[in-house]
C-alpha positions as a Python dict, from the first residue, in 0.01 Angstrom:
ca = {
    (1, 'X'): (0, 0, 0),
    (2, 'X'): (-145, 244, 281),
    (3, 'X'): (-360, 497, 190),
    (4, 'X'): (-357, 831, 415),
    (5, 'X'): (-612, 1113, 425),
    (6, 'X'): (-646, 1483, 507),
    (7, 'X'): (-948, 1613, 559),
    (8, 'X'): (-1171, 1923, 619),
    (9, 'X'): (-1486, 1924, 850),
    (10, 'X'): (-1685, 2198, 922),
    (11, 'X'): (-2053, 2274, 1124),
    (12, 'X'): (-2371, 2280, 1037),
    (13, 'X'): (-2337, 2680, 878),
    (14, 'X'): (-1989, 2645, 770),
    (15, 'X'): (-1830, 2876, 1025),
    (16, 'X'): (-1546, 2620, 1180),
    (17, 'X'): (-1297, 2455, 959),
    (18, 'X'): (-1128, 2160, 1150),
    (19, 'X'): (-834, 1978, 946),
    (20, 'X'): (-749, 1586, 1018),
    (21, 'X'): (-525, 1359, 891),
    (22, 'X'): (-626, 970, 943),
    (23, 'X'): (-520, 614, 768),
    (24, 'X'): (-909, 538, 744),
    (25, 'X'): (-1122, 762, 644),
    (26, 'X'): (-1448, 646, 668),
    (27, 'X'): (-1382, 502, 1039),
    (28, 'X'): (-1251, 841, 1148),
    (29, 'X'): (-1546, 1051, 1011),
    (30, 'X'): (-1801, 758, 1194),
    (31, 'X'): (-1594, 881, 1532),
    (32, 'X'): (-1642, 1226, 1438),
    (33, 'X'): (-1979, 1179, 1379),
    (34, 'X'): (-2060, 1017, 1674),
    (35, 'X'): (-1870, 1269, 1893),
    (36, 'X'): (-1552, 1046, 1964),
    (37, 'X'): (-1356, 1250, 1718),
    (38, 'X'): (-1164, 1518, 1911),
    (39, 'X'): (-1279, 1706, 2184),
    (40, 'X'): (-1246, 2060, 1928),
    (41, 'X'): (-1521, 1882, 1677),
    (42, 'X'): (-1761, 1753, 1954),
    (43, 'X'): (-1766, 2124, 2136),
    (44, 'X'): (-1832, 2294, 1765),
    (45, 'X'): (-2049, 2023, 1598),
    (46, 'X'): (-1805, 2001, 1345),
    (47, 'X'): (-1910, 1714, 1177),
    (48, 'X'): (-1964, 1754, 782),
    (49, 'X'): (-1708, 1636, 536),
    (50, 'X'): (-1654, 1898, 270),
    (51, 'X'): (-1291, 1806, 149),
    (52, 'X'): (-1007, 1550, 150),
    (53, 'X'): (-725, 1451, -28),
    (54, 'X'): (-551, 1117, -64),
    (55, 'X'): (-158, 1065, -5),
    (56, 'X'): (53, 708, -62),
    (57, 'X'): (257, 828, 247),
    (58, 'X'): (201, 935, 573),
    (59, 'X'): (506, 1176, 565),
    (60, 'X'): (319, 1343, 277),
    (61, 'X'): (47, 1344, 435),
    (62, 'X'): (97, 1560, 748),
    (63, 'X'): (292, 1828, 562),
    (64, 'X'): (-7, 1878, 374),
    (65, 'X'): (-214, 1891, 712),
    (66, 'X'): (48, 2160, 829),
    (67, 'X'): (44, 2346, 550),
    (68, 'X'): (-348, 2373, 544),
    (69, 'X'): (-328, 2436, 902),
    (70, 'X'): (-114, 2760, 853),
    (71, 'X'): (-366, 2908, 536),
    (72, 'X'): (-588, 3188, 605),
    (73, 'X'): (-948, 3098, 576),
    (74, 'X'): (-1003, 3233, 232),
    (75, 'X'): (-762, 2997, 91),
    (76, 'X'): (-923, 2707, 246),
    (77, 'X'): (-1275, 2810, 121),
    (78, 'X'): (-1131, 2852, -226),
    (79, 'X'): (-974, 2539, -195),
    (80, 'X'): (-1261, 2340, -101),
    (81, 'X'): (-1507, 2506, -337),
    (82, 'X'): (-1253, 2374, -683),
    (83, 'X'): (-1327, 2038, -528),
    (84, 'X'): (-1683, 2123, -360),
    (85, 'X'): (-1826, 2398, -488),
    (86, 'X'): (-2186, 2417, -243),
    (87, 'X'): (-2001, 2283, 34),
    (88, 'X'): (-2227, 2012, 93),
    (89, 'X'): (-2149, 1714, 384),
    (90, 'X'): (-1973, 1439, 180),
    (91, 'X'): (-2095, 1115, 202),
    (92, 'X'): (-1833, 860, 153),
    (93, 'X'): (-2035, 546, 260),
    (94, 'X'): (-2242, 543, -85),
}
């Protein structure tokens, strides 16, 4: 069974929110990292995990990427902050 991700990345003071949607998360957050992301998160520096969710299908998966796409930036930050409340990077290679 495939897992699928969407995720939230932001910059260094929290200012840009950029939403993803990948089948591997930890390979896609490496490209981010290293600037081979998207073109949006190398120009920003948006390169901090703060949130994801996990979906069994892809389908699923990019409603849920459209429908964060569409919320107004206070629901995202309230959003985030029930799963991460200090907004910290998340590392997902521990």
């Amino acid at each position: 069974m495939n897992l699928y991700y969407v995720y939230i990345l932001t910059n260094k003071y929290r200012t840009v929110f950029y939403i993803g949607v990948t089948n591997n998360l930890s390979k896609r957050i490496i490209e981010h990292k290293e600037n081979n992301g998207s073109i949006f998160t190398k120009k920003y520096n948006v390169h901090s995990l703060i949130y994801f969710e996990e979906f069994s299908s892809i389908h699923e998966a990019i409603a849920r990427e459209k429908q964060l796409k569409n919320w107004k930036r206070e629901w995202k930050i309230n959003l985030i902050k029930q799963f991460n409340p200090t907004l910290k990077d998340i590392n997902i290679f521990e």
